[in-house]
C-alpha positions in Angstrom: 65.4 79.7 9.5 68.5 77.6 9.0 68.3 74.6 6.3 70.4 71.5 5.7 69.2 69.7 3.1 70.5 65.8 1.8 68.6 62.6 1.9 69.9 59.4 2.8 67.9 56.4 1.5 67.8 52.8 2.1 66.2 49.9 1.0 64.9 47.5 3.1 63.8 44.3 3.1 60.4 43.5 5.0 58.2 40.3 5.6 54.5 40.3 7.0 52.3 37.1 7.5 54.7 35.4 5.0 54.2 37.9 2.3 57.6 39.6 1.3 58.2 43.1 0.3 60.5 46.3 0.1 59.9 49.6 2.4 62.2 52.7 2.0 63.6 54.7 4.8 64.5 57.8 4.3 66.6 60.1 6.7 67.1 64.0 5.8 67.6 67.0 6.0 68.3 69.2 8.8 66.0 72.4 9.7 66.0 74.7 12.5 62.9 77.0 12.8 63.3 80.4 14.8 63.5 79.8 18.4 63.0 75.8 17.7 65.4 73.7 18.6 67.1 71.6 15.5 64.5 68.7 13.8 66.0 66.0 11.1 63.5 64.9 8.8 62.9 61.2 8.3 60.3 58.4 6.9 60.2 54.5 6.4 57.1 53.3 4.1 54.4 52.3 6.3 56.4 52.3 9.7 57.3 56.3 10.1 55.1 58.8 8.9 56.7 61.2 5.8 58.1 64.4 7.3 58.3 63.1 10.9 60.9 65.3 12.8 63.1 64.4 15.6 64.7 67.2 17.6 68.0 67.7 18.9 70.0 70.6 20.3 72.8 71.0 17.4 72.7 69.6 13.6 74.5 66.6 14.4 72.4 65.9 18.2 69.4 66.3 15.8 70.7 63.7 13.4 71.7 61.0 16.4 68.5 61.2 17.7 66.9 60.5 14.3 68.9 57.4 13.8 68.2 56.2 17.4 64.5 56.6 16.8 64.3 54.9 13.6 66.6 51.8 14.4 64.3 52.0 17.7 60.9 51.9 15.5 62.4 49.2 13.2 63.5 47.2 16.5 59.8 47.7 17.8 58.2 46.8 14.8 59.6 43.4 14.7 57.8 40.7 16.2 56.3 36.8 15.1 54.5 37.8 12.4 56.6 40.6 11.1 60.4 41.7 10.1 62.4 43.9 8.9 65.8 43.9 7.8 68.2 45.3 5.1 71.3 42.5 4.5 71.0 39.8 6.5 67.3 38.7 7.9 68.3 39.2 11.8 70.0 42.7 10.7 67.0 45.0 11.7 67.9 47.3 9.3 71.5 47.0 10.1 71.4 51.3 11.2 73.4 50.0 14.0 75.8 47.5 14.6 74.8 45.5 17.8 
């Protein structure tokens, strides 16, 4: 089993039927399991499930594809009633820059 382990963490902002509040995401670390294809680790209080793993076929494919599904989720989750962003209130979490 091959292991890279760092956490990246970021603080966003969210709103939900007017009520304001804060949700962490959290992207990291790296694992590879036996025959398994590469999985990067990430969560997002309330939106992503702790532990979820996204696969790619390197470190760094693994990684892209994490960041893709979570800016994706975040995108998804945003509708009339609720939002999240990190800097500016349009942002969606700002992962990447439209």
């Amino acid at each position: 089993m091959n292991k890279i382990d760092f956490q990246l963490r970021r603080n966003l902002n969210v709103k939900i039927r007017g009520k304001r509040g804060k949700i962490e995401l959290i992207i990291g670390g790296l694992i590879k399991k036996n025959d398994k294809p590469w999985g990067c680790y990430c969560s997002a209080t309330g939106l992503i499930p702790k532990d979820t793993l996204i696969y790619g076929e390197d470190e760094i494919h693994a990684l892209a594809n994490c960041l893709i599904f979570c800016s994706e989720t975040i995108k998804h989750f945003n509708d009339s009633e609720k939002k999240v962003w990190w800097v500016d209130f349009d942002d969606q979490g700002q992962i990447f820059q439209d």
